[in-house]
C-alpha positions as CSV (number, residue, x, y, z in Angstrom):
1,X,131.9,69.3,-21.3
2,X,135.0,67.6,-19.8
3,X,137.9,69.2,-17.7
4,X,140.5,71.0,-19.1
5,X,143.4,69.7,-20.8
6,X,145.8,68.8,-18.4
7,X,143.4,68.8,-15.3
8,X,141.5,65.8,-13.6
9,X,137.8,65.4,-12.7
10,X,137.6,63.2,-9.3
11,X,135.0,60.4,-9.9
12,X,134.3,58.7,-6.6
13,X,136.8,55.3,-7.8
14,X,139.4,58.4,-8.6
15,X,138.9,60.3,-5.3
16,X,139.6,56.8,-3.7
17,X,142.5,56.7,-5.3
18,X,143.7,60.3,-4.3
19,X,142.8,59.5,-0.7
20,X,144.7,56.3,-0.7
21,X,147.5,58.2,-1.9
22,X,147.3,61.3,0.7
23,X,146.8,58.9,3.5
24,X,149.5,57.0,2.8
25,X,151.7,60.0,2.6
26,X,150.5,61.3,5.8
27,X,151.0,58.0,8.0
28,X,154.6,58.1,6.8
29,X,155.6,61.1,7.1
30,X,153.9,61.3,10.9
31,X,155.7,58.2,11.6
32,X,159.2,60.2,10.9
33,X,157.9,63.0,13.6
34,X,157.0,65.8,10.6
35,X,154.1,67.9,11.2
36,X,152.2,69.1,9.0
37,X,151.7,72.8,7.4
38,X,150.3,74.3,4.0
39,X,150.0,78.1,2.5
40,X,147.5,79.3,-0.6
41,X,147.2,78.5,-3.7
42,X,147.5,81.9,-4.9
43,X,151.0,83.7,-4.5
44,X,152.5,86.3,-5.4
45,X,154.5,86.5,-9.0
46,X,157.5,88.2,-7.5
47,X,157.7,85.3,-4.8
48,X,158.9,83.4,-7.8
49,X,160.8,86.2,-9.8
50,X,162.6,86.9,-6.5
51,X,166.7,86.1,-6.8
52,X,165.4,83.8,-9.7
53,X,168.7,81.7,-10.4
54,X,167.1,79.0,-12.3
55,X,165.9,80.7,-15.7
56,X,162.5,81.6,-17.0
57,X,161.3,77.9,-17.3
58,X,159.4,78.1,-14.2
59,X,157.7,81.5,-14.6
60,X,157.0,81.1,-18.1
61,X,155.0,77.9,-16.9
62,X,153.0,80.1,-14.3
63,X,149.3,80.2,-14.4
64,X,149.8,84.3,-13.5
65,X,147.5,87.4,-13.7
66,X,146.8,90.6,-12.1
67,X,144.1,90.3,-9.5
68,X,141.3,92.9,-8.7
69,X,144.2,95.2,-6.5
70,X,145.9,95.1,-9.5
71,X,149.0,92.9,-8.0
72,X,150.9,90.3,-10.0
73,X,149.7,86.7,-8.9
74,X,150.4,83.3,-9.6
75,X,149.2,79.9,-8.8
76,X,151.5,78.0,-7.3
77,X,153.8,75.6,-9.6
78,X,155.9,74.3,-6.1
79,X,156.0,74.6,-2.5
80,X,159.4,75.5,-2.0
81,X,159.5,79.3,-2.2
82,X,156.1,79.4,0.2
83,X,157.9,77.2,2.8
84,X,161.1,79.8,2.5
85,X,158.6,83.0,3.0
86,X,156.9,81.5,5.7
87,X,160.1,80.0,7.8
88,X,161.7,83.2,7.4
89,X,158.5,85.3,9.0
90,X,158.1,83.0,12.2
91,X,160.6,80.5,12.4
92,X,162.2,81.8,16.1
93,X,158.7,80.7,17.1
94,X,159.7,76.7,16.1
95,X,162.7,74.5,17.8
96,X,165.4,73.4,15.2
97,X,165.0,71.2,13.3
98,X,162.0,71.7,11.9
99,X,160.3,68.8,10.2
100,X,157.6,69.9,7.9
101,X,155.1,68.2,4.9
102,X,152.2,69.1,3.1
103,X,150.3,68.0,0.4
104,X,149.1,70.4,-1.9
105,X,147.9,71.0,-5.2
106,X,150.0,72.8,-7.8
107,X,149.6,74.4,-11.1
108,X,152.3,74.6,-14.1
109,X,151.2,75.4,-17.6
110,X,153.4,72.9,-19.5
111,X,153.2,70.5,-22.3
112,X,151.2,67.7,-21.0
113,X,153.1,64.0,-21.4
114,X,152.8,61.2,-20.0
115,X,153.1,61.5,-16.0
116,X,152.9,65.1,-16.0
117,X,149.9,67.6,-16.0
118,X,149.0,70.9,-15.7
119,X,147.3,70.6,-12.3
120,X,148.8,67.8,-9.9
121,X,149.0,66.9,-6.1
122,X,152.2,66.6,-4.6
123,X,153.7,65.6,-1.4
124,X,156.7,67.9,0.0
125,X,158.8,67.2,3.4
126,X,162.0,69.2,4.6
127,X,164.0,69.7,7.2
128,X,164.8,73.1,8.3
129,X,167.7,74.0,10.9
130,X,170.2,71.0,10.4
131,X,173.1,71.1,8.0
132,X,174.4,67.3,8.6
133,X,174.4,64.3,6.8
134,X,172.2,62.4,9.4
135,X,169.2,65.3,8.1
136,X,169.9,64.4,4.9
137,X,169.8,60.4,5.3
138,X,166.3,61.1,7.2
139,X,165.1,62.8,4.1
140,X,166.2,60.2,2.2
141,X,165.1,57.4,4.5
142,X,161.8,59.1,4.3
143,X,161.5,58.8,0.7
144,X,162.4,55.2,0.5
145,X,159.8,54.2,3.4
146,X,157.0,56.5,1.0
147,X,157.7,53.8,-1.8
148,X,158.0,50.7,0.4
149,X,154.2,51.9,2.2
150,X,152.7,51.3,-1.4
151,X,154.4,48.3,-1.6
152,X,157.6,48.7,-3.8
153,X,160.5,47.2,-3.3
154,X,164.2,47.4,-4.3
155,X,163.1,45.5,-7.4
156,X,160.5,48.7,-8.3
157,X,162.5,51.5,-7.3
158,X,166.0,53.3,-6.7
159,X,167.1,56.7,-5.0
160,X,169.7,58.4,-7.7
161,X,172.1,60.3,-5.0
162,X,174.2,63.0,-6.3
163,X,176.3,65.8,-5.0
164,X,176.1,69.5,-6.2
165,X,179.2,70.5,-3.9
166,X,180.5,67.8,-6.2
167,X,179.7,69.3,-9.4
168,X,181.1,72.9,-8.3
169,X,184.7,71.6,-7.2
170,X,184.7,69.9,-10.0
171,X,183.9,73.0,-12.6
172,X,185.5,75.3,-10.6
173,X,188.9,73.3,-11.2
174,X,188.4,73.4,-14.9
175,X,188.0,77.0,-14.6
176,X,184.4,77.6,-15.0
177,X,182.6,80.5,-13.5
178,X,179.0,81.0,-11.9
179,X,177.8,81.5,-15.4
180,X,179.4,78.9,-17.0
181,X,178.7,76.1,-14.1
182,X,175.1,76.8,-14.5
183,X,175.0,76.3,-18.2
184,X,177.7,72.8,-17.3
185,X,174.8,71.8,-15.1
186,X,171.8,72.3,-17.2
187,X,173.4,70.5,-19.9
188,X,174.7,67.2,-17.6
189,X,170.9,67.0,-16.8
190,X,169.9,66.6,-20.1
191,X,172.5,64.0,-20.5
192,X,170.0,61.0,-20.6
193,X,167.8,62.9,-23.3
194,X,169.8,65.1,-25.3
195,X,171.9,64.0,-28.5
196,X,175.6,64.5,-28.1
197,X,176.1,66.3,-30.6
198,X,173.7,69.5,-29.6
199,X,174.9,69.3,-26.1
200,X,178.4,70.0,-27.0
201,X,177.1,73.1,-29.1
202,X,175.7,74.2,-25.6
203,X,179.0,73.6,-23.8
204,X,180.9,75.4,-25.7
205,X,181.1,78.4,-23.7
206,X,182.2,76.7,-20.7
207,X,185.3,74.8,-22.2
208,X,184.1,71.2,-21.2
209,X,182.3,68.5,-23.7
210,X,179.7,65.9,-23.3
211,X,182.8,63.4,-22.6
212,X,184.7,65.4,-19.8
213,X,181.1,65.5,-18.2
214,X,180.6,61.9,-18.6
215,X,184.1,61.3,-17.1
216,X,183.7,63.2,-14.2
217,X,180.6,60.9,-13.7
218,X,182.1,57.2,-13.5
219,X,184.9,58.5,-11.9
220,X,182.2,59.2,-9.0
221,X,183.4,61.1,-5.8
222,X,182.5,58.6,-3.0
223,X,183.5,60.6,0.2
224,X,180.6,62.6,-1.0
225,X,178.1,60.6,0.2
226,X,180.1,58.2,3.0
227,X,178.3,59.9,5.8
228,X,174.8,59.4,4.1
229,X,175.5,56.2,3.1
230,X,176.8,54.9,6.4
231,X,173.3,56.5,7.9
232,X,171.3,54.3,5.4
233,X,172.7,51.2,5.9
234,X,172.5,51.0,9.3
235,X,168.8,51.8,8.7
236,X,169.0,48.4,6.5
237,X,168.0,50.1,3.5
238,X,171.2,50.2,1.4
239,X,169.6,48.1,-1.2
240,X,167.4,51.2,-2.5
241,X,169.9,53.6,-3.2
242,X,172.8,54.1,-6.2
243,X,175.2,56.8,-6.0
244,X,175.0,58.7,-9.4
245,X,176.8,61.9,-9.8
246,X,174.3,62.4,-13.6
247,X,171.6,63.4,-11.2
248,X,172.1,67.6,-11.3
249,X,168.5,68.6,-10.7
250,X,167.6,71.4,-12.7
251,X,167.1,74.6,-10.4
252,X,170.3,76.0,-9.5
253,X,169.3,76.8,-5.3
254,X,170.4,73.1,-4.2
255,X,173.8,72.8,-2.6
256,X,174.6,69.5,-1.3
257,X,173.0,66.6,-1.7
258,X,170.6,66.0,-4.5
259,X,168.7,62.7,-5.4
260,X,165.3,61.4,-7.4
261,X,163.7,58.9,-7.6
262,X,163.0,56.3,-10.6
263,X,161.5,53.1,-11.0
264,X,163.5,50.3,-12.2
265,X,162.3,49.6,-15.6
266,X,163.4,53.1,-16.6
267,X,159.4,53.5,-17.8
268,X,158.3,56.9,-16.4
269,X,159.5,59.8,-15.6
270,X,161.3,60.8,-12.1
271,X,158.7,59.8,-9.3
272,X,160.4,62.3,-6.8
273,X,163.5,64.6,-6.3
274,X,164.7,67.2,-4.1
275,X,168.2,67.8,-1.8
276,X,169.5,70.6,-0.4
277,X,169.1,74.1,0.1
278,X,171.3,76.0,2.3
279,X,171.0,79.3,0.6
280,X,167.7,79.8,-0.2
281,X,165.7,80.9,3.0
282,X,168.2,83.7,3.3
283,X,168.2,84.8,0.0
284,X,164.5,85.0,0.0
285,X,164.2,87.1,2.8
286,X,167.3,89.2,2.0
287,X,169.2,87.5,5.0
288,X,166.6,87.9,7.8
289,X,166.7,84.4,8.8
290,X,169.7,81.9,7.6
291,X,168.5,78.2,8.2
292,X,169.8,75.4,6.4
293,X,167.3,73.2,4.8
294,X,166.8,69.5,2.7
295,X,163.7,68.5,1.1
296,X,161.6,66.6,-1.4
297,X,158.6,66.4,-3.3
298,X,156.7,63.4,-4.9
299,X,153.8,63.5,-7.3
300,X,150.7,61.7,-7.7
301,X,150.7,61.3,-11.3
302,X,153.9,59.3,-11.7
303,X,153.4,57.5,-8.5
304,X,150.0,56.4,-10.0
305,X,151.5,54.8,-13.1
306,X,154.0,53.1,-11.1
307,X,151.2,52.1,-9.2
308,X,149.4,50.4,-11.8
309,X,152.5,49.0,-13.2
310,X,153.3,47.0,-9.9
311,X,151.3,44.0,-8.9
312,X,152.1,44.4,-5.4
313,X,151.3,47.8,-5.4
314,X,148.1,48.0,-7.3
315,X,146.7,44.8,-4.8
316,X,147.6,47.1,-2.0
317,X,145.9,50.0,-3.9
318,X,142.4,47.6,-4.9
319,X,142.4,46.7,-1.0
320,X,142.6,50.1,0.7
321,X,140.0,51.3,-1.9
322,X,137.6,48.9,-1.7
323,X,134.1,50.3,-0.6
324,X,134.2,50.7,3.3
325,X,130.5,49.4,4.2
326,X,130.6,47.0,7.4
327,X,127.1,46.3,7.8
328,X,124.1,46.7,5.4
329,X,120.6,46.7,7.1
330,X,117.9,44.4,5.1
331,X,114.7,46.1,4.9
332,X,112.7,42.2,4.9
333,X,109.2,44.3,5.6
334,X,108.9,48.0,4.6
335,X,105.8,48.1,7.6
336,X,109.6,48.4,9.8
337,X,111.4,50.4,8.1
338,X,111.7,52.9,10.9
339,X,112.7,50.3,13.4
340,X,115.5,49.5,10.4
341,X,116.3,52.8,10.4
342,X,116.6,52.8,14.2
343,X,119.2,50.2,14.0
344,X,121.3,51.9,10.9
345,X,121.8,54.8,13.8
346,X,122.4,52.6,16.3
347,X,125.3,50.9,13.9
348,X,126.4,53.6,13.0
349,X,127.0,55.6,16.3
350,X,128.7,52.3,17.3
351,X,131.3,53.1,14.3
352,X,130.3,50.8,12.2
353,X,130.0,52.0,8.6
354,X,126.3,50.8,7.8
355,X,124.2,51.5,4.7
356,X,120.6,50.3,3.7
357,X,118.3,50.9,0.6
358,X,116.5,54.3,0.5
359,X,113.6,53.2,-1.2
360,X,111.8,49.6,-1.1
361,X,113.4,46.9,-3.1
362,X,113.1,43.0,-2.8
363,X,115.3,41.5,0.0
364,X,117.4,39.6,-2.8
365,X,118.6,42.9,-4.4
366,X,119.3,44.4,-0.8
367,X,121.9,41.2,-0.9
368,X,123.2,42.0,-3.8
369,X,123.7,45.5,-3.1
370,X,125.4,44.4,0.4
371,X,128.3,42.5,-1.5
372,X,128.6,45.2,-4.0
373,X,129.8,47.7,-0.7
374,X,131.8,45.0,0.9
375,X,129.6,44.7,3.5
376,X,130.6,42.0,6.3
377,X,127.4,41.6,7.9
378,X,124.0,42.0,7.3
379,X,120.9,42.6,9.7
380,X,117.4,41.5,7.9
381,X,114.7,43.5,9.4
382,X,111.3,41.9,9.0
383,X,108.2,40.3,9.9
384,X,109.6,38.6,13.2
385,X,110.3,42.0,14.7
386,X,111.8,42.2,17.8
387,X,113.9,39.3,16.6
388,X,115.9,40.4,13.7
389,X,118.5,37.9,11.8
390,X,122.2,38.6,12.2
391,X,124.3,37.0,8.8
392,X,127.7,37.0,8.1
393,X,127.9,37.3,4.2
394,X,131.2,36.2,3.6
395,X,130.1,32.6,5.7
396,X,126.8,32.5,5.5
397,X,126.3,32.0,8.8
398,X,123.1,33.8,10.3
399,X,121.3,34.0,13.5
400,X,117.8,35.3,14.8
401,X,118.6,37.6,17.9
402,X,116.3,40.1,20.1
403,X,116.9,43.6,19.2
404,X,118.0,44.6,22.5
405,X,121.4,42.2,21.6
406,X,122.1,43.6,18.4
407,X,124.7,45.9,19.9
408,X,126.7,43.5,22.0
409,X,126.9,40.7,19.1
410,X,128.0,43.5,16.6
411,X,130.9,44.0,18.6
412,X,131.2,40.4,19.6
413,X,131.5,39.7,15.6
414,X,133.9,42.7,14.8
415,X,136.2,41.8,17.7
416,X,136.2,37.7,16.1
């Protein structure tokens, strides 16, 4: 029976994959000084319900049902709200900022398409406590350096930088109200995907059209991002980013900055997005704690494509994935196996990563089963016992040596 629609099984080439991906994130986001944190998986509905600005999209996409206490729970389709609940119970225990990831696994029941499923792994970072634009180039700066450790470049990839402060001076001067900015907002997302014609129906309440959106748009509003921008380039990394006030993002708590990010052939889907949040720790906790906050998320799925898309990336990918075996012990004469199996512990609590054949087979196939795990040496236990034969199997090279060596011209050879 397979999975589910919209879920993944994890074959041992796919877990490979996953890990790649989640170690990657990790490294990076370490490198930039966040630390990192997770909740459950299981939340409660009202979490999500909770001063719910952004219409029932996300919670009619919630995997939710009354548990055995008869409470309203949900899986969780984002991180955000946790991270909100959880800075507001304890965060006069943390110094400010607070730089946080995690990588978690989410649930949204949603029609499945192409870079999206029901059940994906996402990497989220913030930054909690800081209000300027240098937190907000660090966020950004972090997302760029993500892409660039899987080997993109400014050829694969660019960060879409927008403004939401932008988008409410500019509806507030024609007029609009909470109500009607909202509805503005939702529909300039849907610029890139929605016909003219039906968007304009949508605007109608609000006053505006599709062409006084698109207006506002190339006129741009470049003091909006000077700061940022000025942060980025001296970070070298102007190349990777396009100011583009279409970029709204759909859930009405950002503030300030807002970006995503897309790959350059305009293939897929967003790859990540995220900006900031001033408002929402305090309206979660109904104003116990008042932090202001920036952050991202990034998905596997999309990344993955992109991934496979990318020559440069996917070589990176096939070389972090390929099986880790350092040293494969040849089983020449079964009459030794336990003196082999004496030297797989002896490899092993060296650090190497050593493997052998569990049951006997001919010495050929023991070679053949070597290269298969990538091994880089080989030691053939056999008949000349204690001498054993130390080969290097991407030279060729071999020599006999007493047992009692083995350890120093294992690490003689990995050192070389």
């Amino acid at each position: 029976m397979p999975a589910l629609p919209g879920f993944r099984d994890f074959y041992p080439e796919e877990c490979a994959r996953r890990n790649y991906v989640v170690s990657t994130w990790r490294k990076v986001a370490t490198k930039y000084g966040f630390v990192e944190f997770d909740g459950p998986t299981l939340e409660s509905t009202d979490l999500y319900r909770k001063k719910n600005e952004e219409g029932a999209e996300i919670l009619d996409q919630l995997y939710s049902f009354r548990d055995r206490g008869d409470r309203e729970v949900a899986l969780r389709p984002e991180m955000t709200p946790t991270l909100a609940r959880m800075v507001a119970a304890r965060e006069r225990n943390y110094r400010k900022p607070m730089k946080w990831f995690c990588v978690s696994n989410f649930f949204r029941h949603e029609r499945q398409q192409k870079g999206r499923l029901r059940e994906f792994l996402q990497f989220n970072a913030d930054i909690i406590g800081d209000a300027t634009p240098q937190a907000d180039a660090e966020t950004l700066a972090l997302a760029i350096d993500l892409m660039r450790a899987f080997g993109f470049s400014a050829e694969d990839f660019v960060v879409r930088l927008s403004d939401r402060k932008a988008w409410m001076d500019f509806l507030a001067s024609q007029g609009c109200d909470e109500v009607q900015s909202r509805l503005a907002l939702a529909c300039a997302d849907k610029l890139e995907r929605e016909p003219a014609e039906s968007l304009n129906a949508k605007l109608a309440p609000t006053g505006l059209t599709v062409e006084a959106l698109k207006s506002f748009i190339a006129a741009g509003s470049p003091s909006a991002f000077e700061s940022v921008l000025s942060a980025l380039a001296a970070r070298g990394l102007s190349d990777f980013v396009q100011p583009d006030l279409s970029i709204v993002r759909g859930l009405a708590y950002y503030t300030g900055v807002v970006f995503e990010v897309f790959d350059r052939s305009k293939n897929l889907r967003a790859l990540a997005g995220g900006g900031r949040y001033d408002g929402l720790i305090a309206g979660l906790s109904d104003g116990a704690s008042d932090l202001p906050a920036i952050g991202f998320g990034m998905g596997d799925v999309v990344l993955g494509h992109l991934i496979d898309e990318t020559p440069a990336a996917s070589a990176l990918l096939e070389a972090a994935t390929t099986p880790a075996c350092e040293v494969y012990v040849v089983i020449a004469d079964e009459a030794r196996r336990n003196e082999a199996l004496g030297i797989v512990q002896a490899a092993r609590d060296l650090g190497f990563a050593t493997d052998f054949s569990l049951k006997p087979a001919k010495v050929g196939r023991q070679f053949q089963d070597a290269e298969l795990l990538g091994a880089r040496q080989a030691i053939v236990v056999g008949q000349e016992w204690p001498l054993v034969k130390l080969k290097n199997l991407s030279t060729r090279q071999e020599e006999a040596i007493d047992n009692s060596m083995l350890a120093r011209c294992l690490k003689k050879t990995e050192q070389s």
